[in-house]
Structure formats: structure tokens, C-alpha cells
C-alpha positions in Angstrom: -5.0 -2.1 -12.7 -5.3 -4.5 -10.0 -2.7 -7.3 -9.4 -4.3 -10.1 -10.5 -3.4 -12.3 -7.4 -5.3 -9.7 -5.4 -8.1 -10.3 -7.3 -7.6 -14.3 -7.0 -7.7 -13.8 -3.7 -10.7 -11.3 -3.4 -12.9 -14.2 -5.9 -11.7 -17.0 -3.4 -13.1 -14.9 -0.3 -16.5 -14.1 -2.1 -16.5 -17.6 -3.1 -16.4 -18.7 0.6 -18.6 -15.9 1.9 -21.6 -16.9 -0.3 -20.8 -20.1 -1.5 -20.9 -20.8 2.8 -24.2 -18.9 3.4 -26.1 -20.9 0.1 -24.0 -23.9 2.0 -25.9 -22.9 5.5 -29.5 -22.3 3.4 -29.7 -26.0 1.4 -28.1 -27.7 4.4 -30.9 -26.5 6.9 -33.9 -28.1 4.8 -31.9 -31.0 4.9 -31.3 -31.3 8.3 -33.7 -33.3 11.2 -35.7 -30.8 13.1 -34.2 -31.5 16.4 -31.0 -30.3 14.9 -32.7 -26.5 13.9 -34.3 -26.1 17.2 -34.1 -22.9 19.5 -31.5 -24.4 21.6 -29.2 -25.6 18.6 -29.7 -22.2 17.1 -28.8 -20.2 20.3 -25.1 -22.6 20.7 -24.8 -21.7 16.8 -25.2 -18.1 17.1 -23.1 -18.0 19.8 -20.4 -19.5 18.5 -20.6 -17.3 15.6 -20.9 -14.2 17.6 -17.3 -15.4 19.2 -15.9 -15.7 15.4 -17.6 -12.0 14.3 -16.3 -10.4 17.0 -12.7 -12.1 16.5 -12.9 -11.7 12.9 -14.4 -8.1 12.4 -11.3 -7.1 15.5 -9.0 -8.8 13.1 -10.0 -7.1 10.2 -10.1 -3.4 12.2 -6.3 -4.0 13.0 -5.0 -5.3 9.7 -6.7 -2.2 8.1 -5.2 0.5 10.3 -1.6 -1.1 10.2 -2.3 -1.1 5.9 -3.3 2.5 6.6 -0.4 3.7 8.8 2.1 2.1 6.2 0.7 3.9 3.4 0.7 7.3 5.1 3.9 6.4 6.1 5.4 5.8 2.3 3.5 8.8 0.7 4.9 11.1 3.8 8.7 9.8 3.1 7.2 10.4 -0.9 6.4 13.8 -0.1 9.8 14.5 2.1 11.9 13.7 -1.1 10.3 15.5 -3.2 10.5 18.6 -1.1 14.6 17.8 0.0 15.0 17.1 -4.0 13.7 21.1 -4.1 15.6 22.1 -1.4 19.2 20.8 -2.7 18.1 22.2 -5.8 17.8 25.8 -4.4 20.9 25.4 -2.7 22.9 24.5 -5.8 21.3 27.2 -7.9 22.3 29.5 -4.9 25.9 28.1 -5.6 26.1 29.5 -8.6 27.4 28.5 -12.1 30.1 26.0 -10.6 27.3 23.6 -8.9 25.8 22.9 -12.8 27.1 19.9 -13.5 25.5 19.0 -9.4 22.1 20.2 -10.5 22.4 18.9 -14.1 22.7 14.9 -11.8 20.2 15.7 -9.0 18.0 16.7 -12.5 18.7 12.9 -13.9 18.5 11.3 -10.6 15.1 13.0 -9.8 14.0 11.5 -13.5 15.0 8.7 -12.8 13.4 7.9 -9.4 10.4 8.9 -10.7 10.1 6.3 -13.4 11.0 3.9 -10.4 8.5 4.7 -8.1 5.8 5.4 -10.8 6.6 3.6 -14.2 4.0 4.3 -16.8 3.8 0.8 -17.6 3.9 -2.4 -15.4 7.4 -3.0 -15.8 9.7 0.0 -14.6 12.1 1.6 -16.7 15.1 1.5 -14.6 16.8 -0.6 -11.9 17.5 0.6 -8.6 21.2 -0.3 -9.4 20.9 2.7 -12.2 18.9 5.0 -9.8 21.7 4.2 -6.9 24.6 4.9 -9.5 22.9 8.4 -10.0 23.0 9.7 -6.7 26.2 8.9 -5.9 27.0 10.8 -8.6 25.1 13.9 -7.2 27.2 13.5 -4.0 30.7 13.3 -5.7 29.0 16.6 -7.8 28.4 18.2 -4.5 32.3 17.1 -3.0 34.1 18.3 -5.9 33.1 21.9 -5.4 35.8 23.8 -3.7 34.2 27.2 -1.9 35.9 30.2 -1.9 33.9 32.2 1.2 32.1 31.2 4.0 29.1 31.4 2.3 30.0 28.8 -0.4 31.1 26.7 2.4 28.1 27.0 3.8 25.9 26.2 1.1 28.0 22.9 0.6 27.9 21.7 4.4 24.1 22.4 3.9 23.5 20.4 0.2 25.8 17.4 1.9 23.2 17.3 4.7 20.1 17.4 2.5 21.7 14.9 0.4 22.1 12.7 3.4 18.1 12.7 3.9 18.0 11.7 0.5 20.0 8.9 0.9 18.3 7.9 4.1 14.5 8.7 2.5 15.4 6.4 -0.3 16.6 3.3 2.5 13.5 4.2 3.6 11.1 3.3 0.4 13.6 0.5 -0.1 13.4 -1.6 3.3 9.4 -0.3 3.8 7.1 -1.5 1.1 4.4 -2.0 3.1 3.0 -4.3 5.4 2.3 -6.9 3.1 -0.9 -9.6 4.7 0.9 -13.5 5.4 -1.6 -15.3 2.5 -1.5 -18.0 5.0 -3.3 -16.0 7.7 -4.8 -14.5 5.2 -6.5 -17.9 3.9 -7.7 -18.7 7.5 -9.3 -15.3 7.9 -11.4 -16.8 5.0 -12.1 -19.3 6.5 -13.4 -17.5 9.5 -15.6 -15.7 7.3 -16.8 -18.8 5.4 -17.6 -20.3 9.0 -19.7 -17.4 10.0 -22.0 -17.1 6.7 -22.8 -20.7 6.9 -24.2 -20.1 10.6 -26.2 -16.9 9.0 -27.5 -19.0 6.5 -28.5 -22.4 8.6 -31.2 -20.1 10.4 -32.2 -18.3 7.5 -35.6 -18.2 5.0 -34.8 -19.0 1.6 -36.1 -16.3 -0.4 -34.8 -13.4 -3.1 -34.0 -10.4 -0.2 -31.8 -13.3 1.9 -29.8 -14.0 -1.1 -29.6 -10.4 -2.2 -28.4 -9.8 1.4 -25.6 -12.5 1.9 -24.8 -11.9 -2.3 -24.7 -7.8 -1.2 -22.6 -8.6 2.7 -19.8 -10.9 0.5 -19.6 -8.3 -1.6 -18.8 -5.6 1.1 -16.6 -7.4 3.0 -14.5 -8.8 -0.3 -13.8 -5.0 -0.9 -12.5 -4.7 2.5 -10.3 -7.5 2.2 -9.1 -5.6 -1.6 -8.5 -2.4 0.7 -6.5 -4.5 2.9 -4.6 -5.8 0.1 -3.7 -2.7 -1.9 -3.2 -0.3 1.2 -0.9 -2.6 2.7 1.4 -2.3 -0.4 1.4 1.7 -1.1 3.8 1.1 -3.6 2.0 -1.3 -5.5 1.6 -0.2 -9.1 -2.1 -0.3 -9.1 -5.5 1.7 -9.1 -4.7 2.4 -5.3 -1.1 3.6 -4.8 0.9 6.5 -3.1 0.4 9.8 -5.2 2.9 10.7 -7.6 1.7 14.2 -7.7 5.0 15.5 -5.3 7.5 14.2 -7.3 5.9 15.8 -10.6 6.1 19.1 -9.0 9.1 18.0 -7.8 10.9 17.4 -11.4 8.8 20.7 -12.6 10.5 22.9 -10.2 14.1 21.4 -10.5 13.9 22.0 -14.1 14.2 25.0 -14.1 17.1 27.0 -15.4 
């Protein structure tokens, strides 16, 4: 599903996009000759060609900052799923005495999970829960007392990948994404509205002009929808960060 103020905001921008070129086409047969001439319409589409260019470098940046952030997320994604794997090696390693650690690394794994990909639009836990959990994995992992070096070992080693747990989910906490200002993104709109009404002040009014303009607002609205959803990767929508590692993820650490 798509949040539905995304697709508020993708109808306003097709709405400007066309709405401006029909704007530019009807305006044109109303205007006095002198005002269509070659002159006027070589100031126009150089004027626009300074908004394209401004616009379409706008639009090239916002993108690959929306794409960096959601590599970003489904990288630290894919790092706790494999340091959830890792601890639990480590504690099955351990031996029978670290099953109460792998039994809470087990719920706090669910639990995540559901938190990060809830099956329906409200999630099934709080983060307060999900928090509660994992410090209960770490008191687990301090309680053990090792008898050999290699027990001691083991621990120093769990207490360290627990720590990039810790940190990985900081991480998903303090970067969701780099979520588009709706106030720059309202004049970027308007940028775009400016330029279709220049395309269509020039312009023939026929079927294929309309098509075109109809067929460009529709291109670039996607874009903009891109924009949106990329630039929150952990939006809960047709477009998020892949829940496939931490399925394998809960697979593997359910094992006995």
C-alpha cells in the first residue's frame, strides 16, 4: 500500500503538471499575436530551459540522497540479521548454561521483526517492549559465569556482538530516512507547473500534444512517488527495505 499522503501529493503534482500545460495551450489562442511571436517565444523557452535544468538537477540529487538512505537502512537490516546469527552461534557454542540467553535473543529477534515489518499497518509492538527484550539478552549473556578460557572467551565475544546490536538498532532508530521538506517539496511543483505552461504556450492543440504532456506528468509524478517512498526505507508500503534477512534470520536462530 501506499501512504495515502504520498499519493495526495503525487495527484497535486500531476494536477499542476497538466493542469499547467492545458493552462499554457487555452491561454496561447487567447493571447494577441505580438505576444506569441519568435522573439517572445525564444525569452520564454529560455527562461524555462533555466527552470529544467534547475529542476531536473534538483530532482537527480533528491533521488540519489533517497537512494543512499535506503541502501543505507537495508545494509544496517542485513548486518543485524547476520550479528543476531552470530550471537546465536556463539551461545549455542556455550553450551546448555547460555539457554535461557538464546531462548531472549529468540524473543527479541521476534519481536523486532514484527517492528520493522508488521503484517498489518499498525505494528504489534512498541519499541519500549522491543528495548525491554534486549536488555534482557545482555543481563542473559552477564549472568553466565565461565569456567575455562574458552567460556570466557565466548562471553567477551557475545558482549561485543551484542554491542553492534545495540548500536545497529540506534541506527534504524535515529535514520529513517531522509524524508523530502513538503514545503520544498510544494515549490518543486511549482517549478514543474511553471515549465509545462511554457511547453504548452508554444504548442499545437491536438490529440498527440495532449497524449504527450498527459504521458510526461505522468512520468515525472512517478519520480516524485520514487522520491517519496525511497526516502523513507522503512515506510511500511509497496516499496520498503526487504524483510527477507531477518526471516532467515529468525529461521536459523530457531533452531535447537
Amino acid at each position: 500500500m501506499v501512504d495515502s499522503s504520498y499519493l495526495y501529493i503525487c495527484v497535486i503534482a500531476f494536477v499542476a503538471m497538466f493542469g499547467g500545460a492545458l493552462i499554457g495551450l487555452f491561454t496561447a489562442r487567447a493571447l494577441p499575436d505580438h505576444h506569441l511571436s519568435s522573439e517572445s517565444a525564444t525569452v520564454v523557452k529560455l527562461s524555462a530551459a533555466v527552470v529544467v535544468s534547475l529542476t531536473s538537477l534538483v530532482l537527480a540529487l533528491m533521488l540519489s540522497s533517497a537512494n543512499s538512505s535506503f541502501s543505507v537502512n537495508a545494509g544496517i537490516v542485513k548486518k543485524l540479521s547476520s550479528d543476531l546469527i552470530h550471537l546465536d552461534h556463539m551461545l549455542r557454542t556455550y553450551g546448555p548454561e547460555a539457554n535461557e540467553a538464546r531462548a531472549n535473543l529468540r524473543a527479541y529477534a521476534t519481536k523486532k521483526n514484527e517492528e520493522l515489518f508488521p503484517v498489518s499497518d499498525v505494528p504489534s509492538t512498541s519499541n519500549r517492549e522491543t528495548s525491554d527484550l534486549l536488555d534482557a539478552l545482555l543481563d542473559a549473556i552477564l549472568s553466565l559465569s565461565p569456567s575455562d578460557r574458552r567460556h570466557t572467551v565466548l562471553i567477551s565475544q557475545a558482549l561485543t556482538v551484542t554491542d553492534n546490536i545495540y548500536n545497529e538498532r540506534w541506527l534504524l532508530w535515529e535514520n529513517p530516512g531522509t524524508t523530502v521538506p513538503v514545503q520544498f517539496l510544494f515549490v518543486l511543483i511549482f517549478w514543474l507547473f511553471l515549465i509545462f505552461v511554457s511547453f504548452g504556450l508554444f504548442a499545437p492543440v491536438n490529440l498527440m500534444v495532449v497524449t504527450s504532456f498527459f504521458l510526461s506528468s505522468l512520468a515525472v509524478t512517478g519520480a516524485i512517488l520514487m522520491l517519496l517512498e525511497l526516502g523513507d526505507p522503512m515506510h511500511h508500503s509497496w516499496l520498503q527495505v526487504s524483510s527477507e534477512p531477518m526471516r532467515r534470520a529468525l529461521l536459523e536462530i530457531g533452531r535447537p
